[in-house]
C-alpha distance (Angstrom), angle and dihedral (degrees) to the residues before:
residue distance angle dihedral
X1 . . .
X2 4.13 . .
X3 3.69 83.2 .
X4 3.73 101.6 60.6
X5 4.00 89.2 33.2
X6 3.98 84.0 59.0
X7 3.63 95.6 39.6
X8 3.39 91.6 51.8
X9 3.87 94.2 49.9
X10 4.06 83.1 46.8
X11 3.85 87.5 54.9
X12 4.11 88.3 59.3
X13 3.26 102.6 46.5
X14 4.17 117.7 101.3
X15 4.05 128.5 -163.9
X16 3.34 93.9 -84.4
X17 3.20 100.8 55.6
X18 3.82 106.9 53.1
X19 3.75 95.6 38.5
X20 3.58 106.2 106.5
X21 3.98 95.5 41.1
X22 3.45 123.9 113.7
X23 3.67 98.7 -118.7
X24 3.58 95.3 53.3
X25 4.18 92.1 38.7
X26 4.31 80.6 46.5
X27 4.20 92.6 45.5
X28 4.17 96.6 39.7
X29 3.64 89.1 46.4
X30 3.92 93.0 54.0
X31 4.08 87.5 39.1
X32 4.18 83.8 54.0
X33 3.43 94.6 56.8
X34 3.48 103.4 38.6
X35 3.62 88.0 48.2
X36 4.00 100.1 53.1
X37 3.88 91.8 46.9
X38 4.28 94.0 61.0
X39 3.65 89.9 104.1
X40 3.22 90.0 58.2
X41 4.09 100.4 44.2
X42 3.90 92.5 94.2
X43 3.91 82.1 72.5
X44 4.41 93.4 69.7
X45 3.63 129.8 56.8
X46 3.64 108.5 -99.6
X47 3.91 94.4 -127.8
X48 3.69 84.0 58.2
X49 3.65 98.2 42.6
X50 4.19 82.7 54.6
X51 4.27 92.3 52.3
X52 3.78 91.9 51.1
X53 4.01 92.8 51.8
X54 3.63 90.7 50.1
X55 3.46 99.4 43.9
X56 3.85 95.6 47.3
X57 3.94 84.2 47.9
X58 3.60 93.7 55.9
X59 3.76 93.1 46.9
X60 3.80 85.8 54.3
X61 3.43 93.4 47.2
X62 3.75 98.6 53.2
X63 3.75 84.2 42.5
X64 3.48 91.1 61.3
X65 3.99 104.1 44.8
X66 3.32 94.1 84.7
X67 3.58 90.9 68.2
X68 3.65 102.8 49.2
X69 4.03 101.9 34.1
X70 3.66 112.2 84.7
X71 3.87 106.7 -117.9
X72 3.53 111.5 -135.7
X73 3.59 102.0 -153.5
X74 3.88 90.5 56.2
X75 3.35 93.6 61.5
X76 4.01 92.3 37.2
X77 4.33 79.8 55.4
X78 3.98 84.2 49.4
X79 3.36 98.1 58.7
X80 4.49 99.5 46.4
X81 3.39 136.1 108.3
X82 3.65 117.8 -87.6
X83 3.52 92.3 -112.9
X84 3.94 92.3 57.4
X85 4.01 85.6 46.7
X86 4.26 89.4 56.8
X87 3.66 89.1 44.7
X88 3.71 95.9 55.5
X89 4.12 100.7 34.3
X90 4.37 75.9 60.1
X91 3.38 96.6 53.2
X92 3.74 108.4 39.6
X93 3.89 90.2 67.3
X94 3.32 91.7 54.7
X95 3.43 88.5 52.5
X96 3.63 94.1 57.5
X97 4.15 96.3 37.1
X98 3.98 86.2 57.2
X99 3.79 90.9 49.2
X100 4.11 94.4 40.7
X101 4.03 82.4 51.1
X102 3.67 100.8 48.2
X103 3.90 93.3 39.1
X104 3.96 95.7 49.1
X105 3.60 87.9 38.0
X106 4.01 93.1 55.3
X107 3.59 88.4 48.6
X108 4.26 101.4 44.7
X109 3.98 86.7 43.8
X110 4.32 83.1 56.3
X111 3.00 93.6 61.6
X112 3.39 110.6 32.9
X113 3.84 105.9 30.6
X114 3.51 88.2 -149.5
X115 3.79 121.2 109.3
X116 3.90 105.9 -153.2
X117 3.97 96.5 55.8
X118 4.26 79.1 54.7
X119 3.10 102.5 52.8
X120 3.88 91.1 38.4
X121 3.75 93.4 55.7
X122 3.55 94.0 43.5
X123 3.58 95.2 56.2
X124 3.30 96.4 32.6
X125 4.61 95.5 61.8
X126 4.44 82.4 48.8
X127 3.67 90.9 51.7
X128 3.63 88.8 51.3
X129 4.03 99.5 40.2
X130 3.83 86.6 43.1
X131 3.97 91.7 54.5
X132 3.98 93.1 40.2
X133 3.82 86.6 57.1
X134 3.41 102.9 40.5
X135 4.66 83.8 56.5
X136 3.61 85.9 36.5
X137 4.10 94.2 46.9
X138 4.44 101.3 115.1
X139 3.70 97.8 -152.3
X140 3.85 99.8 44.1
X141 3.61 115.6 -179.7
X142 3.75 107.0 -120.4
X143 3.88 90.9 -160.5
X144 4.18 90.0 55.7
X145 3.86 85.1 68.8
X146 3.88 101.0 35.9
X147 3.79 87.6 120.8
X148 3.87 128.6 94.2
X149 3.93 135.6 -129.2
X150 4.19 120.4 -164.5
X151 3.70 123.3 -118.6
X152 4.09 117.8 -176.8
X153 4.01 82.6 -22.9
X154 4.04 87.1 -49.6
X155 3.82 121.4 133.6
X156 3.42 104.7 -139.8
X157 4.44 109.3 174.6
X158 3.94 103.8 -128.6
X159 4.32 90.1 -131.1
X160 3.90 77.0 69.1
X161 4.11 94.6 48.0
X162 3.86 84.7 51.1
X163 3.85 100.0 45.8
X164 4.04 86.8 52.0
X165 4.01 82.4 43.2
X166 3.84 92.2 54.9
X167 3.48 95.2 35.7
X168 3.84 94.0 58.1
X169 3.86 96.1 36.5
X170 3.61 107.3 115.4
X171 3.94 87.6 41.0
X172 3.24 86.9 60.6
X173 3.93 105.6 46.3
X174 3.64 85.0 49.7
X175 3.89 92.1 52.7
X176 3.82 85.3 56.8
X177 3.72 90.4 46.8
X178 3.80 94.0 55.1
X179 3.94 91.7 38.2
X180 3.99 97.1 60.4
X181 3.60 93.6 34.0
X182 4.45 82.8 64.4
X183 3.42 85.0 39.8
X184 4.26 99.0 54.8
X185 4.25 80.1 38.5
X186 3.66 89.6 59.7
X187 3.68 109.5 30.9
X188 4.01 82.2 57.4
X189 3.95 101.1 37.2
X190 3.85 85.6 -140.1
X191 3.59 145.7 91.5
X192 4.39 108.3 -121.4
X193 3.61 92.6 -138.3
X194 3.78 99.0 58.4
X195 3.42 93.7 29.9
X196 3.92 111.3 66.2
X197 3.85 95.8 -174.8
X198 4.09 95.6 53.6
X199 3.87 84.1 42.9
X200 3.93 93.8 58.0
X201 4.48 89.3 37.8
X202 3.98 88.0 49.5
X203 3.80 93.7 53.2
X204 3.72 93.9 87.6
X205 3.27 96.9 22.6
X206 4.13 109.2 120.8
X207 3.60 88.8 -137.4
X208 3.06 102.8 57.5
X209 4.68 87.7 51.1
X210 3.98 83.1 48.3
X211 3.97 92.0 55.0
X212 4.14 94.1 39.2
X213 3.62 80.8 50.9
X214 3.33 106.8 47.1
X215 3.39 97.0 47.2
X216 4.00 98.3 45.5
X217 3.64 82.9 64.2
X218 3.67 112.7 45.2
X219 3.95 82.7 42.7
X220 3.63 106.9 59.8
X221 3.97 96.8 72.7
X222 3.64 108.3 34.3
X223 4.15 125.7 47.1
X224 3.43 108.4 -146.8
X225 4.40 85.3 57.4
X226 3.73 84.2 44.0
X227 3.71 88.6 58.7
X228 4.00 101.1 42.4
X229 3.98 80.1 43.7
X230 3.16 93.1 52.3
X231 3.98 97.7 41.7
X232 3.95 86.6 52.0
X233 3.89 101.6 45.7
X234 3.93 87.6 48.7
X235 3.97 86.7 52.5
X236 3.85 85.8 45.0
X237 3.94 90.5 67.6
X238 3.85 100.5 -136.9
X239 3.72 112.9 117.8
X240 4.12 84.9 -161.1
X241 3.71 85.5 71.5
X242 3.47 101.0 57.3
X243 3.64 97.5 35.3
X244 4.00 83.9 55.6
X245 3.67 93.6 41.8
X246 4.27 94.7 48.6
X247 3.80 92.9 40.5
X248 4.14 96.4 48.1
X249 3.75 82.4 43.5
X250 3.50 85.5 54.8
X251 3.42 101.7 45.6
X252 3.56 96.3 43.0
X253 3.69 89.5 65.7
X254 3.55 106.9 33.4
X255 4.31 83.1 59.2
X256 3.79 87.7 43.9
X257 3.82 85.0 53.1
X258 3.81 89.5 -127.7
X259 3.91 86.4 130.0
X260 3.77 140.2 34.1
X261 3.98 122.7 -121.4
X262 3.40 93.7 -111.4
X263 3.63 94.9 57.1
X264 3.91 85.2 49.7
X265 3.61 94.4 52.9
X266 3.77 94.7 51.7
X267 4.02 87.8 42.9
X268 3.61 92.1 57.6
X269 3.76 93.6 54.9
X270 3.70 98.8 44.6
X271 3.86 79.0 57.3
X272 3.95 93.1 61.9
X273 3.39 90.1 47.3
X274 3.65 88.6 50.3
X275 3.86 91.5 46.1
X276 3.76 85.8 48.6
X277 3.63 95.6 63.9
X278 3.61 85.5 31.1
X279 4.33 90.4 66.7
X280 4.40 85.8 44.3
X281 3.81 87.3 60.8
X282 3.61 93.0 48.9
X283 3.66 100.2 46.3
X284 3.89 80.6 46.2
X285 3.60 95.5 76.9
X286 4.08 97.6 28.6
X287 3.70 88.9 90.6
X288 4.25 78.3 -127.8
X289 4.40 110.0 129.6
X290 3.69 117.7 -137.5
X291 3.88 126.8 -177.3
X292 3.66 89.2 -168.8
X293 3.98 120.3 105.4
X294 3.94 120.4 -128.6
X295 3.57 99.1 -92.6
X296 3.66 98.6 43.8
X297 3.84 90.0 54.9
X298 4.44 87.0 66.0
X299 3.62 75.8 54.3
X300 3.51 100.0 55.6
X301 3.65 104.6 37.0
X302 3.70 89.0 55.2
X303 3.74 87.9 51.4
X304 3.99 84.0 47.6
X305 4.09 93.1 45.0
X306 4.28 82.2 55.5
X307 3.84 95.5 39.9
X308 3.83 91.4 57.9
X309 4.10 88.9 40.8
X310 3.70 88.6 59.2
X311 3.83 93.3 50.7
X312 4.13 86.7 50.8
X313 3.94 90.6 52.5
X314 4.20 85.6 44.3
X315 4.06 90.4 48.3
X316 3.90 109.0 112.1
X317 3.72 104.9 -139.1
X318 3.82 139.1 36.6
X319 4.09 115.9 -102.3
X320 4.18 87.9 -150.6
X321 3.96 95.5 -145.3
X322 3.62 87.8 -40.9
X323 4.70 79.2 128.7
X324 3.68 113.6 25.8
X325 3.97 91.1 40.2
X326 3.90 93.4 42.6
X327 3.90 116.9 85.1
X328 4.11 85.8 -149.2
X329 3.68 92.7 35.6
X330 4.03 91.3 109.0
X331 3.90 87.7 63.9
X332 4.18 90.1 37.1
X333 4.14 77.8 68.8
X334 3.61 95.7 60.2
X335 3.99 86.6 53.7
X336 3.59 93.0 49.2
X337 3.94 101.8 51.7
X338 3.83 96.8 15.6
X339 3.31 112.3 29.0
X340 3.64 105.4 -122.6
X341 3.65 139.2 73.5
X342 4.08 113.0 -90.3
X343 3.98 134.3 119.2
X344 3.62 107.1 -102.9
X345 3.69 122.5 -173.3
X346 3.69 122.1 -131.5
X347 4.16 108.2 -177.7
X348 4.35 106.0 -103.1
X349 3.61 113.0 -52.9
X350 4.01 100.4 30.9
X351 3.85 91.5 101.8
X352 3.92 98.0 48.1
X353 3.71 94.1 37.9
X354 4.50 82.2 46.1
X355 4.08 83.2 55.6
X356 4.38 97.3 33.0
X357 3.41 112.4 21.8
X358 3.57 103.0 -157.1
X359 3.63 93.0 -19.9
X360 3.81 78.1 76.3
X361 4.18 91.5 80.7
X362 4.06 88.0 73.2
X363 4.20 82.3 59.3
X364 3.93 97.2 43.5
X365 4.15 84.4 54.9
X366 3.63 94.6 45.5
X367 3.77 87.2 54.4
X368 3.41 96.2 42.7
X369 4.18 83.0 60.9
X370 3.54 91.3 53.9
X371 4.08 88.2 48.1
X372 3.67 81.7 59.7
X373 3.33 97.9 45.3
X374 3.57 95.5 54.0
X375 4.14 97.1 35.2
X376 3.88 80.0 57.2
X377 4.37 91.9 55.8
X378 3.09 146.5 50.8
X379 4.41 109.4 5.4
X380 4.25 89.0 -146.8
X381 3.93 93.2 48.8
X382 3.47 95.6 41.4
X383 3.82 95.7 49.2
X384 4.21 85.7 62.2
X385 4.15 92.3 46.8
X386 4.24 87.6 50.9
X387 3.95 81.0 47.4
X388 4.08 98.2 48.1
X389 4.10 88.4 33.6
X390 3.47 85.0 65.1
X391 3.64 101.6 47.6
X392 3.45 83.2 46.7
X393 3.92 96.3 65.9
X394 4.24 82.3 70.4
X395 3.54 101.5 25.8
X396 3.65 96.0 46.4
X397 4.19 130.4 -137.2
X398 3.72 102.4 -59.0
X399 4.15 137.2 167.5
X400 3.66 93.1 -90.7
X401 3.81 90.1 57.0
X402 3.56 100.2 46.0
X403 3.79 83.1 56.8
X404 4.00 97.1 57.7
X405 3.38 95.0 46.6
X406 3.79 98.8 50.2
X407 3.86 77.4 46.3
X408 3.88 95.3 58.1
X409 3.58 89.9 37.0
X410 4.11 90.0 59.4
X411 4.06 92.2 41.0
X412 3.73 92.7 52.1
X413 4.01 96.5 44.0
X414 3.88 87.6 44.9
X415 4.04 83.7 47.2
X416 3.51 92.9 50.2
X417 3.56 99.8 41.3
X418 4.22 89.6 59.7
């Protein structure tokens, strides 16, 4: 019966109306990349061409259940007391602090082997997400602030410290965005795009995450900080950064019903092109010689992104979290199937099916609930996870993402819960 309820909603819908939901961004973005790399299908065995579209349509499809099966416990949690309601919207962000802490911990405490900078960090990102929900909170209590703080012997009321907080928000994310991408400019003495070695020593660097950040955000809902975004992420060298920056942007807009689909469509494919030319620039300064032209390079890196999926479905024995949980776990693939240490992209699920096999279809459904989750909150926020979702369809799910969603996840239960 939910079926044919669903199906029938499905049957409904029109273009327009799906196009900024993560199982159409997740499906187009696998039907983009499967697309460009035809001319290059004559180069895998047709059997094997055959198991990789199956298995990336059942990860899909699992990723999308959660979306179209009625859950029970939501509607059980519909249907409580009030009391039971406050009980729960208290708990569940504790549930996601604890798991934010423990994951960004794990990670930090790789690479550093030192325990204080892990714990720091790890407290240090919920302090932050805890205070940018509490400002960004849209039914604030005035009575939770009624108290008073002293400044130069002034009583200022802290509801009025957090309306001047809220107010200047975005101003001051993108202040932060410009501020460490100076900083990365001159603690290297270069600029990333010309220079490939500062490029490939920034990618990890947290600097350089703050800035792309930072400047995502404050750019999505005003033009002139799209444009210095924009002018900065393109100097930044990382084609994800753009591509999330243009596509939020997008998103943001289309939502806010600033634009029509049509103009989104034809945005979003003015942005390959751009991304095309984009990759020539890079490779321009890499000191690396192609003989391919700019639009026949999309085509090969998604033949390239397929290539090293195959390789992941051929590998003989689960890594057990050993990639999606590992902050270096994208270059930990280039050890495994090619025997040195480089990120390599393998389209959405390569990683967690690299570390599950097909255990991995229990994960894609557990992040499709958290797609949900998010979809269903905050329109800003989830603008930025329909931008990074679709990177993610080349990229593939990696540490870094699990991060921002749990991150989004917290913000918008905190959010909701004021």
């Amino acid at each position: 019966m939910i079926f044919i309820k669903e199906y029938n909603k499905i049957g409904n819908l029109k273009l327009k109306d799906v196009l900024d939901h993560p199982v159409f961004i997740v499906i187009m973005g696998h039907f983009a990349i499967f697309l460009l790399a035809i001319p290059y299908y004559h180069k895998f065995n047709y059997i094997s061409l055959l198991k990789i579209f199956l298995i990336v349509s059942l990860f899909i499809l699992f990723y999308s259940m959660p979306f179209f099966i009625d859950v029970k416990f939501h509607k059980y949690f519909k249907n409580q007391n009030l009391n039971l309601k406050f009980q729960l919207k208290n708990i569940i962000p504790i549930i996601y602090a604890l798991l934010l802490f423990l994951i960004i911990y794990h990670g930090v405490y790789t690479l550093t082997n030192s325990l204080l900078p892990a714990v720091a960090y790890s407290l240090g990102v919920i302090f932050i997400s805890s205070i940018f929900a509490k400002c960004k909170g849209k039914s604030k209590s005035r009575e939770e602030f009624n108290k008073n703080i002293h400044i130069f012997n002034k009583i200022i009321p802290i509801s009025k410290i957090f309306s001047k907080l809220l107010k200047n928000m975005d101003n001051i994310i993108f202040t932060i965005g410009i501020i460490s991408f100076m900083l990365l400019l001159i603690i290297y003495n270069a600029i990333p795009l010309i220079n490939y070695t500062v490029r490939m020593n920034i990618s990890s660097d947290p600097l350089r995450l703050i800035s792309t950040g930072a400047l995502v955000y404050g750019g999505i809902d005003n033009i002139f900080y799209f444009i210095v975004a924009f002018i900065l992420l393109f100097l930044l060298g990382y084609k994800a950064g753009i591509l999330i920056l243009c596509f939020s942007f997008l998103i943001y807009n289309y939502k806010s019903k600033r634009i029509s689909y049509k103009w989104l469509i034809v945005s979003i494919v003015g942005l390959l092109v751009f991304l095309a030319i984009m990759a020539k620039v890079i490779l321009q300064y890499s000191g690396q010689k192609w003989s391919i032209g700019i639009f026949e390079m999309l085509s090969y890196r998604a033949y390239f992104d397929i290539m090293v999926l195959e390789k992941i479905i051929n590998y003989s024995s689960p890594m057990l979290g050993k990639i999606t949980l590992n902050p270096v776990g994208e270059s930990l693939i280039g050890e495994l199937l090619f025997g040195y240490s480089h990120n390599f992209t393998s389209t959405m699920f390569g990683p967690i099916y690299l570390d599950f096999g097909i255990y991995g279809l229990i994960f894609a459904s557990l992040l499709g609930f958290s797609s949900k989750l998010i979809y269903e909150g905050d329109k800003k926020i989830y603008s930025i996870y329909a931008a990074i979702l679709l990177s993610m369809c080349e990229i593939g799910i990696n540490y870094g993402f699990i991060i921002v969603m749990l991150i989004m996840l917290y913000i918008n239960t905190l959010m909701d819960r004021e």
